[in-house]
N, CA, C and O atoms as a Tinker XYZ file with bonds, in Angstrom:
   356  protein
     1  N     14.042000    6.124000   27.746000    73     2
     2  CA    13.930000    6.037000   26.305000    64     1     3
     3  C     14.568000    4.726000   25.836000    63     2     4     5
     4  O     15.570000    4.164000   26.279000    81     3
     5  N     13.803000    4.393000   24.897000    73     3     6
     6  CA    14.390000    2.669000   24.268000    64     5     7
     7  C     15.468000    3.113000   23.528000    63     6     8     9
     8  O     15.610000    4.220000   23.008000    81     7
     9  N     16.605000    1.673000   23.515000    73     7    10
    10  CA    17.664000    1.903000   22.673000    64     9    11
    11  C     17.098000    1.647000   21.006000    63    10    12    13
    12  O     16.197000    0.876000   20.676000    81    11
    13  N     17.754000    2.358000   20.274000    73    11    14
    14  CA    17.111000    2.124000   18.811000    64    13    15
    15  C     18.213000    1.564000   18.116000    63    14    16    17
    16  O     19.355000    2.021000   18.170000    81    15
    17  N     17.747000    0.250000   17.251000    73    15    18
    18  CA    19.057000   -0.161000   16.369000    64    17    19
    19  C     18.788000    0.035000   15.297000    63    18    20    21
    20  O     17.870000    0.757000   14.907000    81    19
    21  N     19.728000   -0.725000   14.486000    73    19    22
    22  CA    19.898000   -0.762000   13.059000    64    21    23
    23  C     18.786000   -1.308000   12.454000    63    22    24    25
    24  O     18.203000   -0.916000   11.443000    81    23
    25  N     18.489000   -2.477000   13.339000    73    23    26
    26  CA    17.391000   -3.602000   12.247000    64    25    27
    27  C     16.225000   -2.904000   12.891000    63    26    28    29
    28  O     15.314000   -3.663000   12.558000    81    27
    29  N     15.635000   -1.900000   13.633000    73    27    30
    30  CA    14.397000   -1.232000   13.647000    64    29    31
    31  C     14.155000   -0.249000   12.480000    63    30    32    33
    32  O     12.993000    0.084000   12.246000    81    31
    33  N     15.327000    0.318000   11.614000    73    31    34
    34  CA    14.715000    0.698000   10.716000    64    33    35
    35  C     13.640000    0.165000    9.342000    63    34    36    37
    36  O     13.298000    0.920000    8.432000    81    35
    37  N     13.249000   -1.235000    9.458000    73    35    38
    38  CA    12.665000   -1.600000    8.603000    64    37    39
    39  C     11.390000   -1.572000    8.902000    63    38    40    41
    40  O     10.576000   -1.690000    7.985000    81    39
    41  N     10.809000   -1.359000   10.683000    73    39    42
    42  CA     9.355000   -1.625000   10.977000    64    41    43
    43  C      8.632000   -0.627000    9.873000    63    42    44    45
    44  O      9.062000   -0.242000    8.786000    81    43
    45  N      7.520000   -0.377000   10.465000    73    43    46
    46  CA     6.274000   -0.184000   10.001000    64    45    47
    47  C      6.137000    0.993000   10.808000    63    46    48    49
    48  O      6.012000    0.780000   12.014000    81    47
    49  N      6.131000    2.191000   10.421000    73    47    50
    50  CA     6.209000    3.723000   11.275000    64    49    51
    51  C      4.435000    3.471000   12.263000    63    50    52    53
    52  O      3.676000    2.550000   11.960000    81    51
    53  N      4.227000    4.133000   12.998000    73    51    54
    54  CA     2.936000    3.466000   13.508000    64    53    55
    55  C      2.728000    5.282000   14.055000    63    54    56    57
    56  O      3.506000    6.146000   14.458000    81    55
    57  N      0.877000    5.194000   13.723000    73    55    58
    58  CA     0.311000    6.145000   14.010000    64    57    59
    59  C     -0.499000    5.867000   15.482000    63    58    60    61
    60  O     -1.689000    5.598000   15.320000    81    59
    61  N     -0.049000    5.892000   16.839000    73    59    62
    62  CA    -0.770000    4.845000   18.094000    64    61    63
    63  C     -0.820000    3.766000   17.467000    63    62    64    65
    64  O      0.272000    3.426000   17.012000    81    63
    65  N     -2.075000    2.754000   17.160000    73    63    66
    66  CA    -1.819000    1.496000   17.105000    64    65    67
    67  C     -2.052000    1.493000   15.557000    63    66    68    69
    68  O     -2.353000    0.411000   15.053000    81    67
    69  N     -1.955000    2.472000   14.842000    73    67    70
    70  CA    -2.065000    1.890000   13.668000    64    69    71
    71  C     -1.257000    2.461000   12.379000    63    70    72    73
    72  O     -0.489000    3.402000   12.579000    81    71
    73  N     -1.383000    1.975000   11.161000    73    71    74
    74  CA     0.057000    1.924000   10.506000    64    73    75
    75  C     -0.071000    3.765000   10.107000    63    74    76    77
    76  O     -1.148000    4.335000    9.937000    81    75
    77  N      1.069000    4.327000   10.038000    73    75    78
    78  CA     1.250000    5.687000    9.775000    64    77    79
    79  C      0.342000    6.009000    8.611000    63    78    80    81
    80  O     -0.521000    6.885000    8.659000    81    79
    81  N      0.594000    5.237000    7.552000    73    79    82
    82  CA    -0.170000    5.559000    6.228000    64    81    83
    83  C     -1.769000    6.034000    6.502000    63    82    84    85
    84  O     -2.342000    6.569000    5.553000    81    83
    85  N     -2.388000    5.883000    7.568000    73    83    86
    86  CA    -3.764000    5.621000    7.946000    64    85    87
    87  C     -3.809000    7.136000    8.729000    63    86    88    89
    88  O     -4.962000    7.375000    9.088000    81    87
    89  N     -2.878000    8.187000    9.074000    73    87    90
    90  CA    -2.971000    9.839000    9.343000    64    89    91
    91  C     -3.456000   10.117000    7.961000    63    90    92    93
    92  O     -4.174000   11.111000    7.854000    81    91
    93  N     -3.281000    9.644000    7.220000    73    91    94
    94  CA    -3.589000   10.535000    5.972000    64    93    95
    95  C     -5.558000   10.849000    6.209000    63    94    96    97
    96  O     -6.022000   11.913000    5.800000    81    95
    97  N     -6.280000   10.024000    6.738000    73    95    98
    98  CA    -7.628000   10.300000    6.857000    64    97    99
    99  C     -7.954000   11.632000    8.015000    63    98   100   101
   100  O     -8.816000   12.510000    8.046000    81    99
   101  N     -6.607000   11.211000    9.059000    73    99   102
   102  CA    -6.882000   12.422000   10.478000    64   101   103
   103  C     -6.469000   13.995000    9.562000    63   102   104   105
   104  O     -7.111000   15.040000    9.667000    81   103
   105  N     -5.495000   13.825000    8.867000    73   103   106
   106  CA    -4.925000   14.920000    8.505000    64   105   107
   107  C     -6.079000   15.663000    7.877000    63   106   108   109
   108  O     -6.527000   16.799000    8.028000    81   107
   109  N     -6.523000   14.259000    6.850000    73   107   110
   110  CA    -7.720000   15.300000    5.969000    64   109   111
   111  C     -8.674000   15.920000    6.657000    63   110   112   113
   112  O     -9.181000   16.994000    6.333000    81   111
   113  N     -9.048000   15.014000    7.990000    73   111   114
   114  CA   -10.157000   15.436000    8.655000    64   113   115
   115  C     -9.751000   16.768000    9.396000    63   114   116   117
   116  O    -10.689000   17.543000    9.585000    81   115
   117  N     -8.462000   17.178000    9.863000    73   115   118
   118  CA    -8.123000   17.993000   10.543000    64   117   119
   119  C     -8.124000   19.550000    9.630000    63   118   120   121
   120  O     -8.228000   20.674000   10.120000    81   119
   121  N     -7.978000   19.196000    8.209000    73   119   122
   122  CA    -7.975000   20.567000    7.409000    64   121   123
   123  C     -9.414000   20.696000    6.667000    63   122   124   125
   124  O     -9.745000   21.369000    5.691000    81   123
   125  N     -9.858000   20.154000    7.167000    73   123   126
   126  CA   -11.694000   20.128000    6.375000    64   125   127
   127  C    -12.369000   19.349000    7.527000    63   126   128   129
   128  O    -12.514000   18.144000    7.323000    81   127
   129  N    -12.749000   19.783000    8.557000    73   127   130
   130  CA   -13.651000   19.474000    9.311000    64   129   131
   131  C    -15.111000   19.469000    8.969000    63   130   132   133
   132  O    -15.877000   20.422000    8.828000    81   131
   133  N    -15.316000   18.225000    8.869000    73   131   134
   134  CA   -16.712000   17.918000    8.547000    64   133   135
   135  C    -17.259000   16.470000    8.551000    63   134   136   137
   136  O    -16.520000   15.495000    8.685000    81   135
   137  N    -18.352000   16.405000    8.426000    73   135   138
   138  CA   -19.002000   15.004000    9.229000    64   137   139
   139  C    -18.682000   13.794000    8.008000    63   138   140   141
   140  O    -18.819000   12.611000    8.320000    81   139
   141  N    -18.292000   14.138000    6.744000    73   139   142
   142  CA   -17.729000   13.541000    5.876000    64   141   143
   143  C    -16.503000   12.817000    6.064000    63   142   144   145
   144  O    -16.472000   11.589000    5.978000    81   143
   145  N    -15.376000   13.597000    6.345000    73   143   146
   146  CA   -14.179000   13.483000    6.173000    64   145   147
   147  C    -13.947000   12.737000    8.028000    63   146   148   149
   148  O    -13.032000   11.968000    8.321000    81   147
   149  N    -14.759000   13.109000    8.771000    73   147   150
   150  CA   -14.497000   12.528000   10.110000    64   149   151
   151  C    -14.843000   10.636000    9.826000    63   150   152   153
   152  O    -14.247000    9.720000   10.392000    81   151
   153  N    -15.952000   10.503000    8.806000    73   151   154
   154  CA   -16.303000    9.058000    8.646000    64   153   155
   155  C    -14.957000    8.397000    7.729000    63   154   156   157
   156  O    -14.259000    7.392000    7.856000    81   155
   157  N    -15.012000    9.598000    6.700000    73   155   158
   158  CA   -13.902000    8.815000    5.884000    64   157   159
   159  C    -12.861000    8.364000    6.449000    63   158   160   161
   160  O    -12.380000    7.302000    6.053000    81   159
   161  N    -12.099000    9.303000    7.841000    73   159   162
   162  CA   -10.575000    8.636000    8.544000    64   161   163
   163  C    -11.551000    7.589000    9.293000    63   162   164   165
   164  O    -10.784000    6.687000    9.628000    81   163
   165  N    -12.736000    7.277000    9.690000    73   163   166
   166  CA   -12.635000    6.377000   10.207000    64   165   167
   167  C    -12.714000    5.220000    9.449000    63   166   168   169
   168  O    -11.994000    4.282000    9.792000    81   167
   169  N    -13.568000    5.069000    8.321000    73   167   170
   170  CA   -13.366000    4.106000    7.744000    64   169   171
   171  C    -12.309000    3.638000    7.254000    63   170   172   173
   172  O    -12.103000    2.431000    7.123000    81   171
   173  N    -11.219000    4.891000    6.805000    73   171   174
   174  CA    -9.881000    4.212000    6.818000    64   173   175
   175  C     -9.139000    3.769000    7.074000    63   174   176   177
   176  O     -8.159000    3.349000    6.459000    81   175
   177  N     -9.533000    3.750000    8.406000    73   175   178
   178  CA    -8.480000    3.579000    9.606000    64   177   179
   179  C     -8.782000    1.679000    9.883000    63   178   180   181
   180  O     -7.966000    0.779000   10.082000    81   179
   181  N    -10.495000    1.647000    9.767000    73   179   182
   182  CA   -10.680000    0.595000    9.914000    64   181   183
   183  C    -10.417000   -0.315000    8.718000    63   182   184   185
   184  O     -9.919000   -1.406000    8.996000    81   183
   185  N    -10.557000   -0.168000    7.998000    73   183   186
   186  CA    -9.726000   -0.388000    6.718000    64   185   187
   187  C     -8.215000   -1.105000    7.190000    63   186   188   189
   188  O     -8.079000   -2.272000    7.556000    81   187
   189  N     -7.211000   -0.144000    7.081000    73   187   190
   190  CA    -6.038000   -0.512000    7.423000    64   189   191
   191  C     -6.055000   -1.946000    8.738000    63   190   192   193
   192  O     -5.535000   -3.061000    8.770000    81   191
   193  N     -6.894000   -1.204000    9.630000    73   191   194
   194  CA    -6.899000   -2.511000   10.839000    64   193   195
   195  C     -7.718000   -3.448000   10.361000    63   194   196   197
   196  O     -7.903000   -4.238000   11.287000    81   195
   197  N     -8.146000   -3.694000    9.675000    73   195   198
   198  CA    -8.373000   -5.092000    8.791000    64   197   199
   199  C     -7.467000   -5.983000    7.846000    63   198   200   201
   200  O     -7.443000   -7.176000    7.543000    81   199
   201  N     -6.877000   -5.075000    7.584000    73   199   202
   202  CA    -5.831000   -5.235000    6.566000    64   201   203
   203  C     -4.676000   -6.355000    7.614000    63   202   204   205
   204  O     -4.377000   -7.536000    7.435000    81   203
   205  N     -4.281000   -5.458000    8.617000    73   203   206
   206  CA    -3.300000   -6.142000    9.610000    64   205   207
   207  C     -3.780000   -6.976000   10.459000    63   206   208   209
   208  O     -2.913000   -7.487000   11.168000    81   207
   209  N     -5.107000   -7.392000   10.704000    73   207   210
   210  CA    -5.829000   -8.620000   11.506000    64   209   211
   211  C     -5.092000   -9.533000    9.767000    63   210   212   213
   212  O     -4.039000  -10.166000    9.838000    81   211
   213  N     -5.653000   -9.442000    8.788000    73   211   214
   214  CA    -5.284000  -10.261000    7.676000    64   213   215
   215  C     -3.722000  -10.914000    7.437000    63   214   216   217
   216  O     -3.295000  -11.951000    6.930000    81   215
   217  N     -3.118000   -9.727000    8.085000    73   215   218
   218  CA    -1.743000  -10.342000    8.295000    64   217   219
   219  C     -0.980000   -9.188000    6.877000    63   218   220   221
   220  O      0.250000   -9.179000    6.847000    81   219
   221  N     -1.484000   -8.593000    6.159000    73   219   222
   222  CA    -0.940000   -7.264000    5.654000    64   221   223
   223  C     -1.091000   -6.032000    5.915000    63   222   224   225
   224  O     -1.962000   -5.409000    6.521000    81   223
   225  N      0.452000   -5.557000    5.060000    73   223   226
   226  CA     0.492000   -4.444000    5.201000    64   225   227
   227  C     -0.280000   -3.428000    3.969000    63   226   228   229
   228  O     -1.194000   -3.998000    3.373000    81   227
   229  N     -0.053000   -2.292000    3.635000    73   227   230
   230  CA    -0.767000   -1.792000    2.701000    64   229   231
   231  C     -0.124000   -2.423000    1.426000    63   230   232   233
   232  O     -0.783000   -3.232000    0.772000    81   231
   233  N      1.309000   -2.032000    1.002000    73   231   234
   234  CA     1.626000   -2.338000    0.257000    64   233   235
   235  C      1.806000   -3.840000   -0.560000    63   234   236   237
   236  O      1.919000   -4.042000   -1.769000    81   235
   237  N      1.789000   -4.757000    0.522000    73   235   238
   238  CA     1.363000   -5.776000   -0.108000    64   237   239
   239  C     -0.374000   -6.358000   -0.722000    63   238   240   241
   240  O     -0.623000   -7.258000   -1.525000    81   239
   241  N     -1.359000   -5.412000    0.047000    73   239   242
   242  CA    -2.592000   -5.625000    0.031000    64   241   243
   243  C     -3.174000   -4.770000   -1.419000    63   242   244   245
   244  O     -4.261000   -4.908000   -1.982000    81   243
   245  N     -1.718000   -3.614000   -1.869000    73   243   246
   246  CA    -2.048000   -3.372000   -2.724000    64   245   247
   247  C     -1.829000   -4.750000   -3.982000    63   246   248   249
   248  O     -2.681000   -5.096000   -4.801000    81   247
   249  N     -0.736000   -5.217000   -3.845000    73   247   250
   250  CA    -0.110000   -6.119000   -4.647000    64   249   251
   251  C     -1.086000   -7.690000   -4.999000    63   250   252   253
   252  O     -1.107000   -8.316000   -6.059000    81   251
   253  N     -1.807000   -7.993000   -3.733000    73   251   254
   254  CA    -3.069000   -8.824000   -3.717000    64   253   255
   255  C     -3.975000   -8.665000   -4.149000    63   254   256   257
   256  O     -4.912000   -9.461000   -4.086000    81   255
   257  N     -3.993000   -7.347000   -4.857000    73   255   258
   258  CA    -5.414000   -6.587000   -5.333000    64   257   259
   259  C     -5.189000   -6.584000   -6.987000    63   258   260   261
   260  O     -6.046000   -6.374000   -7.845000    81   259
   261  N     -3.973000   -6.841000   -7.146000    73   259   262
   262  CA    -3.518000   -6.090000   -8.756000    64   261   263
   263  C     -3.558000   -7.810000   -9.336000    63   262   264   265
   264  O     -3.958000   -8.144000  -10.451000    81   263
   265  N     -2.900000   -8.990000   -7.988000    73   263   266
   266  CA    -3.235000  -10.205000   -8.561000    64   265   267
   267  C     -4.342000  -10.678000   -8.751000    63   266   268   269
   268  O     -4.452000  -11.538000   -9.624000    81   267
   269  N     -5.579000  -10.231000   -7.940000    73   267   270
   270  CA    -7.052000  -10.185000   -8.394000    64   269   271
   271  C     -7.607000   -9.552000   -9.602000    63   270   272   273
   272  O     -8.583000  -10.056000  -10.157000    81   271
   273  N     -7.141000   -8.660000   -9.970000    73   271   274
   274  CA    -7.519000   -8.044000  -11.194000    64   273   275
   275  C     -6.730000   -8.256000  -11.891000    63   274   276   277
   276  O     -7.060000   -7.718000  -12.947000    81   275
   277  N     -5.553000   -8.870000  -12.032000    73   275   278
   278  CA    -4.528000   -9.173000  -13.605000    64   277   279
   279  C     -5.153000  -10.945000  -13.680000    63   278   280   281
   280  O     -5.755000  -11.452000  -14.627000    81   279
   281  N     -4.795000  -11.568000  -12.440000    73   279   282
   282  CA    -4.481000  -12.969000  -12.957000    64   281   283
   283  C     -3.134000  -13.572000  -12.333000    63   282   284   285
   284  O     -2.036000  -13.024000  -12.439000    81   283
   285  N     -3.366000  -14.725000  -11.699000    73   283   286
   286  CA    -1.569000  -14.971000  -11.705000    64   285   287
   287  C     -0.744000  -15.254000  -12.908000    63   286   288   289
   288  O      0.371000  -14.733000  -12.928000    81   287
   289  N     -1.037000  -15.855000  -13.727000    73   287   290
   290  CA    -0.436000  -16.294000  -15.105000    64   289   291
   291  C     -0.298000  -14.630000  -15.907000    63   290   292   293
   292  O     -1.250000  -13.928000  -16.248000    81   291
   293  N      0.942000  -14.359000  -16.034000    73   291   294
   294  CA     1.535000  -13.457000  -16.522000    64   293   295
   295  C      2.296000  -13.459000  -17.878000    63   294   296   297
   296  O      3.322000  -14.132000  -17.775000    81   295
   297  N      2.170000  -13.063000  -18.792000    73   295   298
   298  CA     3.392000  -13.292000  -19.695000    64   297   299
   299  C      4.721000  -12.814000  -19.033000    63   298   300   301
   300  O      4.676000  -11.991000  -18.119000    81   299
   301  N      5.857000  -13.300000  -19.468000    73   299   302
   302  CA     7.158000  -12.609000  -18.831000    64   301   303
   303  C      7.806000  -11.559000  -19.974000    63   302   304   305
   304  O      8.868000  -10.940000  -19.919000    81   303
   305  N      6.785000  -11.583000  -21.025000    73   303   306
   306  CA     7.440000  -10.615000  -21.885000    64   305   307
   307  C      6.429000  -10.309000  -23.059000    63   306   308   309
   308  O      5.618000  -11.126000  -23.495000    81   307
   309  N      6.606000   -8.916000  -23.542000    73   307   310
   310  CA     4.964000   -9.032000  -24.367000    64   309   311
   311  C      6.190000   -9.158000  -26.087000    63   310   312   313
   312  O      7.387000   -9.275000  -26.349000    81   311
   313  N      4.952000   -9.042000  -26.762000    73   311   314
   314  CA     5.398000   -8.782000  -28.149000    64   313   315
   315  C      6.055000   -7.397000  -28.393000    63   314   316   317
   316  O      6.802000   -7.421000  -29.371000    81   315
   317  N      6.003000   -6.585000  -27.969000    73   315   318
   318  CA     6.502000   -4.927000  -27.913000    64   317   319
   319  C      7.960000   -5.832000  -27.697000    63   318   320   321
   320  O      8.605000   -5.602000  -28.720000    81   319
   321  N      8.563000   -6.532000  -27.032000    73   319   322
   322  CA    10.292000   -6.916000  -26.351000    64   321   323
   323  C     10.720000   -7.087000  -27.417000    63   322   324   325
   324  O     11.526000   -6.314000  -27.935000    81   323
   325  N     10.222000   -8.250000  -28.031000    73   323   326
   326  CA    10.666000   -8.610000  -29.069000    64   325   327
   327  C     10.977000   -8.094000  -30.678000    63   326   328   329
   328  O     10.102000   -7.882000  -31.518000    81   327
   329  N     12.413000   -7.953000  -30.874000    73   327   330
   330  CA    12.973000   -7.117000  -32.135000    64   329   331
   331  C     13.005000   -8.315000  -32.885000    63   330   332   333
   332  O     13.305000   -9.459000  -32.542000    81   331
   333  N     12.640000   -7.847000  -33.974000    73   331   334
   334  CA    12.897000   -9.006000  -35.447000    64   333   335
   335  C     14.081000   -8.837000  -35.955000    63   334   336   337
   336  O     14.697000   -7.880000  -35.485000    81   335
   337  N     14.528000   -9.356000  -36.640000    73   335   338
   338  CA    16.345000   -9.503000  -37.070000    64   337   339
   339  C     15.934000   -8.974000  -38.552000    63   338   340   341
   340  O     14.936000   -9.311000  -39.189000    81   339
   341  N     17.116000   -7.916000  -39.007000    73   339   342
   342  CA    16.824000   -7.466000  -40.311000    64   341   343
   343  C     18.038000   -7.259000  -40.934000    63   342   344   345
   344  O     18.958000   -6.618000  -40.428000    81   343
   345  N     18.065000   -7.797000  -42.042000    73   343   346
   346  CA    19.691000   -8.093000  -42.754000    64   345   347
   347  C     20.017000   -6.841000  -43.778000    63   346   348   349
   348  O     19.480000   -6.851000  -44.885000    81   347
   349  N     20.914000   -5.744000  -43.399000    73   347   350
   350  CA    20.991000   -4.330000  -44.250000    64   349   351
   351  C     22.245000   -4.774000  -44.975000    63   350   352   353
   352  O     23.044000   -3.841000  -45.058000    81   351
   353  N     22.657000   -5.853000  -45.503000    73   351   354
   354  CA    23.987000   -6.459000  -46.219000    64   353   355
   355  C     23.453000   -6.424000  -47.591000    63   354   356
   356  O     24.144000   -6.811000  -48.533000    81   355
């Protein structure tokens, strides 16, 4: 058995070769067996292993996705932040 350290707690939990998050398709397929849900883990799976040929993980691939659909140019603060000054003297 391998020694386990401290700085291994940050990997990436792994389902065989691929990232844990990606059972979620076996699981489904395993409680609803059907020719549906057998394509869907696979496409998910391949999914994810695309993702990591790309060089991400999910969570950042989510974050690449939200900069595709927002924009990089962000305001850093909307009009809602901003309080107006009101003199009760």
């Amino acid at each position: 058995m391998p020694e386990l350290y401290w700085r291994d707690s940050q990997r990436t939990p792994r389902f065989f070769m691929f990232d844990a998050k990606a059972s979620f398709g076996i699981i489904m397929f395993i409680f609803h067996a059907r020719l549906w849900t057998f394509i869907t883990a696979i496409l998910i799976m391949i999914g994810f292993w695309l993702l990591e040929r790309k060089g991400l993980n999910f969570t950042t691939a989510l974050r690449v996705f939200r900069i595709f659909l927002i924009g990089n140019n962000r305001p850093k603060s909307s009009t809602l932040d901003k309080v107006s000054m009101k003199d009760y003297g």
